[in-house]
C-alpha positions in Angstrom: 0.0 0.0 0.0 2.1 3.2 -1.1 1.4 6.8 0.4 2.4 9.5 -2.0 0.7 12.5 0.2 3.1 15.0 1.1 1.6 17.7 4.0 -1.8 17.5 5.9 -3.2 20.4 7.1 -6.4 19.8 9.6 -8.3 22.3 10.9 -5.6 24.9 12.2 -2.7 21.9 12.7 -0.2 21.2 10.3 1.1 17.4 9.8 4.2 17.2 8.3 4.7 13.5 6.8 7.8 11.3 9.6 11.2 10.6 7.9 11.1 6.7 8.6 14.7 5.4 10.1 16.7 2.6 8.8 16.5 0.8 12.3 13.2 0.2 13.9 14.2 -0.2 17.5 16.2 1.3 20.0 19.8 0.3 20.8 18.7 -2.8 24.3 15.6 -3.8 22.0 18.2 -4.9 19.0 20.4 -6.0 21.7 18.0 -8.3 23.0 16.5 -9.1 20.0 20.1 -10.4 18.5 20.6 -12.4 21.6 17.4 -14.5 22.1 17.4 -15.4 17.8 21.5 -16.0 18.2 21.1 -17.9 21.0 18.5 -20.3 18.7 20.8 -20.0 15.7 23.6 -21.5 17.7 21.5 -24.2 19.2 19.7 -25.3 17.0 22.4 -25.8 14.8 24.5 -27.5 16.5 21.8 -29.9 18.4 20.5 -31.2 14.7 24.0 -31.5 13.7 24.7 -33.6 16.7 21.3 -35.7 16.1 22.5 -36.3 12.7 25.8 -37.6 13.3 25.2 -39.4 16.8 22.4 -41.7 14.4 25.1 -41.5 11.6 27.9 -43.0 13.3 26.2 -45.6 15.2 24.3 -48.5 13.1 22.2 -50.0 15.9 20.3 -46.8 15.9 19.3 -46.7 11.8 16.0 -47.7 12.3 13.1 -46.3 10.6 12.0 -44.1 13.3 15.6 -42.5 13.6 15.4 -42.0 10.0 12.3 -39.7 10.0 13.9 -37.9 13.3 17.1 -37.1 10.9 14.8 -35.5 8.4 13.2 -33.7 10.9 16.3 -32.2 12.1 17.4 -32.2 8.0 14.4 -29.5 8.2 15.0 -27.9 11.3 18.8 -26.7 9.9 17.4 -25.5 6.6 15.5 -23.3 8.7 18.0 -22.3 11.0 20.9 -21.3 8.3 18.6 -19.9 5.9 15.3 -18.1 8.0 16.7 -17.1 11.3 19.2 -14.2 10.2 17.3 -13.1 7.8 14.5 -12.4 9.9 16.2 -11.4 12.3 17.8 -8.3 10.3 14.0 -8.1 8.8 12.8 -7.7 12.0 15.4 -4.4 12.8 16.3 -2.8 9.8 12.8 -0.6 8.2 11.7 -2.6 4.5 13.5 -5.0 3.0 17.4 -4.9 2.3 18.4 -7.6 1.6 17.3 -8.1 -2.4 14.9 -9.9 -4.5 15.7 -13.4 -4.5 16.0 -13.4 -1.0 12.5 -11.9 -0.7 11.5 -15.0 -2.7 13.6 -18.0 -1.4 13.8 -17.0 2.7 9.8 -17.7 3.0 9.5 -20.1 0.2 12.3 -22.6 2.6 10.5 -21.1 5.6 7.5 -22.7 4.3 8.6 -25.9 3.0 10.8 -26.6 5.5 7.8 -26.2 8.3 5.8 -28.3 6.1 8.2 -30.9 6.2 8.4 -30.7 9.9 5.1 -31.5 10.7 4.3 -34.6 7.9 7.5 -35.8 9.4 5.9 -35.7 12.9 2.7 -37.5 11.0 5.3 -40.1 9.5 6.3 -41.1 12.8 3.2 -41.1 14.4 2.0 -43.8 11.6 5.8 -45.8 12.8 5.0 -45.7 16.4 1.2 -46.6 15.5 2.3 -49.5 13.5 5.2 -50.4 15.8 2.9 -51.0 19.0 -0.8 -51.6 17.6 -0.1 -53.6 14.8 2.4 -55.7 16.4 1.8 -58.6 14.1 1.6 -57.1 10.8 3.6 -55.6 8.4 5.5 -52.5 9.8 7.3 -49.7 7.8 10.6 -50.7 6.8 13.6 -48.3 5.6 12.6 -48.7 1.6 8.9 -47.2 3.0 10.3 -44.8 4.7 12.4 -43.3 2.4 9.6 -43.5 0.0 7.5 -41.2 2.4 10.3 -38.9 2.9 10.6 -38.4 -0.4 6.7 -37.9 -0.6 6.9 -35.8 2.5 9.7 -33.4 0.8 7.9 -33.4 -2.7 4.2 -32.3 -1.4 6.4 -29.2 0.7 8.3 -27.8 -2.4 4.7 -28.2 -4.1 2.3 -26.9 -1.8 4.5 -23.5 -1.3 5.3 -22.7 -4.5 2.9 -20.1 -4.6 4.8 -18.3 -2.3 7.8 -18.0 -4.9 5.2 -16.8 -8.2 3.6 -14.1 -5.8 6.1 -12.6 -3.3 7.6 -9.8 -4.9 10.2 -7.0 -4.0 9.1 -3.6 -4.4 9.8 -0.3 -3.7 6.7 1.5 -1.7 5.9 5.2 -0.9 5.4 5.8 3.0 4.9 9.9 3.5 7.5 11.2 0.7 10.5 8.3 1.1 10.9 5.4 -1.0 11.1 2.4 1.0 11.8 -1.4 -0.5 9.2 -3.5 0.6 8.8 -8.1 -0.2 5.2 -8.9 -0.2 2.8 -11.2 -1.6 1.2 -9.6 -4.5 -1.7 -11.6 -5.6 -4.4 -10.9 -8.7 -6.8 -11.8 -6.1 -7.3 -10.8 -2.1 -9.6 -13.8 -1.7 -7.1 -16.0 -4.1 -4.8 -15.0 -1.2 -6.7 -15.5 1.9 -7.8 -19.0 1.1 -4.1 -20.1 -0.2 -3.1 -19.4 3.4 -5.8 -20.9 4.9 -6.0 -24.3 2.9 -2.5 -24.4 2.0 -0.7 -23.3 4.5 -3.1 -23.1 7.5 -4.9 -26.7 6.8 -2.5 -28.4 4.7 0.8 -27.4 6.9 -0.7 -27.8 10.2 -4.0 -28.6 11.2 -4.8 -31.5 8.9 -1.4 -33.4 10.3 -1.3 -32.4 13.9 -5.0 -33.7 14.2 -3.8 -36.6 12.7 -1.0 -37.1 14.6 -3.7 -36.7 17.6 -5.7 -39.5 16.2 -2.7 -42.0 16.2 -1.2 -40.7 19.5 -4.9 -41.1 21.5 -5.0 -44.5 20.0 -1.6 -45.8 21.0 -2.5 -45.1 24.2 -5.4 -46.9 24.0 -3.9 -49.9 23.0 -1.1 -50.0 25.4 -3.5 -49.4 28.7 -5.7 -52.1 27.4 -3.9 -54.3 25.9 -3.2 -57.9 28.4 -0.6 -60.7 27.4 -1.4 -64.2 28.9 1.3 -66.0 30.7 3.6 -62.7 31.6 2.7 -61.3 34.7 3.4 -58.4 36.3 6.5 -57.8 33.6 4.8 -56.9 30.2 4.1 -53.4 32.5 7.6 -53.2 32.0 7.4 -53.4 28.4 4.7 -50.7 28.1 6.6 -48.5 30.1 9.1 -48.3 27.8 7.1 -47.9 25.2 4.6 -45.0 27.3 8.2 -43.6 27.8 8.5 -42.9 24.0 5.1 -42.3 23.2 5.3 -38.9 25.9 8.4 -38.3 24.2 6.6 -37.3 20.7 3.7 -36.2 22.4 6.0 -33.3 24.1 7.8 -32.9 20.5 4.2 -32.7 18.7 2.7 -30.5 21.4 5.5 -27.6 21.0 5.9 -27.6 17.7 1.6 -26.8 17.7 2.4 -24.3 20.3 5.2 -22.4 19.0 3.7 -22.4 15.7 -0.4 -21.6 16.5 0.8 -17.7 17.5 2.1 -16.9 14.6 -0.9 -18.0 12.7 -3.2 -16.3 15.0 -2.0 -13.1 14.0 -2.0 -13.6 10.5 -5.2 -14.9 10.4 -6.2 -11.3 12.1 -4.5 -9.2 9.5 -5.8 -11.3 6.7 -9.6 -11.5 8.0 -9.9 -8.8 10.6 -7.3 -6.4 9.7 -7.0 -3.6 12.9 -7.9 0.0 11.6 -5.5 1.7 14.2 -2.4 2.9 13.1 -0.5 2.7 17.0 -2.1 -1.1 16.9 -1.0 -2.0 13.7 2.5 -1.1 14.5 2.7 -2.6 17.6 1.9 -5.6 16.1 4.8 -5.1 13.4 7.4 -4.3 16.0 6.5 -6.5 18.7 4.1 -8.9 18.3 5.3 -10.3 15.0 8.4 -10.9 15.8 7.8 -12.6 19.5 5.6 -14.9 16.8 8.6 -15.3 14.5 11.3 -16.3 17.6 8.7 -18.6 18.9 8.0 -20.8 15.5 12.1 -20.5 15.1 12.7 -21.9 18.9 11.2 -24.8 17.8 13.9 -26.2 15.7 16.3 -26.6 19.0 13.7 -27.6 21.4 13.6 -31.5 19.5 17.6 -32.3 20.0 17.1 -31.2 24.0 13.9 -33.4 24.2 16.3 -36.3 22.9 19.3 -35.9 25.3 16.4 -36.2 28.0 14.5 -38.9 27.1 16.7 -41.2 25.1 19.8 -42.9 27.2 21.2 -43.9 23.2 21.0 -40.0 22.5 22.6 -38.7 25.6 25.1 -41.5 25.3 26.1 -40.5 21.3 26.2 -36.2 22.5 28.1 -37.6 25.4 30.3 -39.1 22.9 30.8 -36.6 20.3 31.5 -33.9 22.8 34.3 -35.7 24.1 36.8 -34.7 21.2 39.9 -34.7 23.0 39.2 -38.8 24.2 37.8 -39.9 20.7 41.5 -40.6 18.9 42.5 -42.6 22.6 38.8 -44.0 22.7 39.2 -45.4 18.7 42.9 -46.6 19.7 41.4 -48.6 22.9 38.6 -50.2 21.1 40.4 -50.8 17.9 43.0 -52.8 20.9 40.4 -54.6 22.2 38.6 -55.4 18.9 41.9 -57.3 17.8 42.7 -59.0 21.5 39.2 -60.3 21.1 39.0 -61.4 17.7 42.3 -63.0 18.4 41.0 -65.1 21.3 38.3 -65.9 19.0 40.3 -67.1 16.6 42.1 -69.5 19.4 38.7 -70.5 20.5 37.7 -71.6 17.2 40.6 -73.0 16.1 40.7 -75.1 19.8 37.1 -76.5 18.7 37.5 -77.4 15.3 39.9 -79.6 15.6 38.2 -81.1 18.8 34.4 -81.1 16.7 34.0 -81.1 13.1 30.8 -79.1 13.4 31.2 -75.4 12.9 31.6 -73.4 15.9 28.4 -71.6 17.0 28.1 -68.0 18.3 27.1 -68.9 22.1 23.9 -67.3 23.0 22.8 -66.4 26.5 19.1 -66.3 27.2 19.7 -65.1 30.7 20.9 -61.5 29.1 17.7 -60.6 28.9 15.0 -62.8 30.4 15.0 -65.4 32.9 12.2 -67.7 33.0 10.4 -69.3 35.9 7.3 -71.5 36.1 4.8 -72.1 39.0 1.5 -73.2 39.6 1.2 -73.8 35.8 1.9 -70.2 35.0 5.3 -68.9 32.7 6.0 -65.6 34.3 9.0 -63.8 31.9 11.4 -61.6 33.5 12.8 -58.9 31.7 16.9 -57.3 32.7 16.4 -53.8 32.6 19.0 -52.2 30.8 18.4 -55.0 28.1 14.5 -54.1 28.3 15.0 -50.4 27.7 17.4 -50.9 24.1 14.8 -54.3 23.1 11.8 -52.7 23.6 12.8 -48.5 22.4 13.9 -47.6 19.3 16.0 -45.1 20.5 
């Protein structure tokens, strides 16, 4: 919307039109502002990084599940490196400064990258659904879940690529001063509206996260009504473990809906109850919009911290990579041990072959994880607990 009036006179006042400063705060509110969306830069990035390589370099945790949480935190970066700093400058600096194909790329990766977020959260919830509930059927292997990533990925690019056609740079006309502005310029103001709200709105985040609801609710279902015969008091144990990663992803699911519903709420304001007052409307600008913007962005380092907290393999693997002055002693020490071992094994084998012309068997030991006693006519299984917790959760 441009202005080109130049001096109001009402009644006996005269109005002369504001010179609009290149900075929109004062000198603590940029401070502060530069602190709270660094801190989440640094996080962020560093936590999904970590997530990345901690399932990377360990190949008892590439299971399907850990696959989608990569791509979650594959999405979480792309947000990070490419949204953050830009909006945080947008959010200081008057207009837009930083040139056309930013004013198209920053929301379009803003946009896919959220999208991708929260089918990602949908995927797992259909893993953990078909992991507990459908027990005996078929469950998602890695070829399916690539397959959905891919899917996942594809219906993002597609479903915002209306924001790269429509958002345009362009230079506006506030009271006399020429002042580069990156909208969304649409033929149509109801075209508009109802992209956001079935694209974005239903497509992006209401449509999954109820779904996600749906799986979640009936999970829990299952597990508090589900009975096994012939295991006592120890298949409690077995659903803890899995209750334990079932609130995991309900805390992940219920922050991401949180940090991202206030941001929404206000543009669903502007775009179907837009405020006439001009002090409102730029409180909203200066303030409100951006708390919005830092809360959908804190979101991206909240998942990695939720991890460490919940998951022993997690905290074990950042316990791990953190250490980088013990990881050249650590690989010498296990590459030691690997070659003492696999020498005694040799020995052994050796020893029995020429004692038994059968080939020698790895031994297995039951008691590891279960012992097994029977009374009254009743089996009654007892699980070991650290063996339990990396059996029974995938992470």
């Amino acid at each position: 919307m441009a202005l080109n009036e130049s001096n109001f006179t009402f009644g006996n006042e005269y109005y002369e039109p504001k010179e609009w400063p290149l900075i929109k705060h004062e000198e603590f509110t940029i401070v502060l502002l530069c602190f709270v969306y660094g801190l989440i830069f640094v996080t962020a990035l560093i936590g999904n990084c970590l997530v990345i390589c901690v399932v990377c370099k360990n190949p008892g945790m590439r299971n399907v599940t850990n696959v989608f949480i990569v791509n979650l935190a594959v999405a979480d970066i792309l947000v990070t490196l490419f949204c953050t700093p830009l909006t945080l400058l947008d959010n200081i600096y008057t207009g837009w400064r930083f040139g056309a194909f930013t004013c198209k790329t920053t929301p379009y990766i803003h946009h896919v990258s959220v999208c991708a977020s929260v089918n990602t959260l949908a995927a797992i919830a259909i893993d953990r659904y078909s992991a507990i509930c459908n027990t005996w059927r078929s469950k998602i292997n890695t070829c399916t879940s690539r397959a959905m990533i891919s899917f996942i990925w594809l219906m993002a690019v597609v479903l915002a690529l209306p924001i790269v056609f429509f958002y345009e740079k362009f230079d506006g006309e506030f009271d006399q001063q020429t002042i580069p502005m990156c909208h969304q310029i649409w033929p149509d103001y109801d075209l508009q509206r109802s992209y956001y709200v079935v694209g974005l709105f239903i497509m992006c985040y209401a449509l999954p996260l109820s779904f996600i609801v749906v799986c979640y609710f009936s999970i829990v279902y299952k597990v508090w009504t589900r009975r096994a015969p012939g295991i006592a008091s120890n298949f409690a144990t077995i659903n803890k473990s899995k209750v334990k990663v079932i609130k995991m992803f309900s805390i992940i699911v219920s922050l991401f809906a949180f940090s991202r519903l206030p941001l929404y709420a206000v543009y669903f304001q502007l775009y179907f109850h837009p405020p006439t007052d001009v002090e409102y409307v730029n409180f909203i600008s200066l303030y409100i919009i951006p708390v919005c913007q830092w809360l959908g962005l804190s979101n991206c380092c909240v998942n990695p911290i939720i991890y460490c907290f919940f998951s022993r393999k997690y905290r074990h693997g950042f316990k791990t990579l953190v250490r980088c002055r013990n990881c050249r002693d650590n690989n010498s020490f296990r590459s030691i041990k690997h070659h003492t071992v696999t020498s005694r094994c040799l020995t052994n084998m050796s020893t029995t072959s020429h004692g038994d012309s059968k080939r020698p068997r790895r031994q297995y030991n039951p008691a590891r994880f279960m012992s097994v006693q029977f009374e009254n006519g009743q089996m009654t299984l007892t699980f070991r607990k650290d063996e339990r917790e990396d059996t029974f959760s995938s992470f």
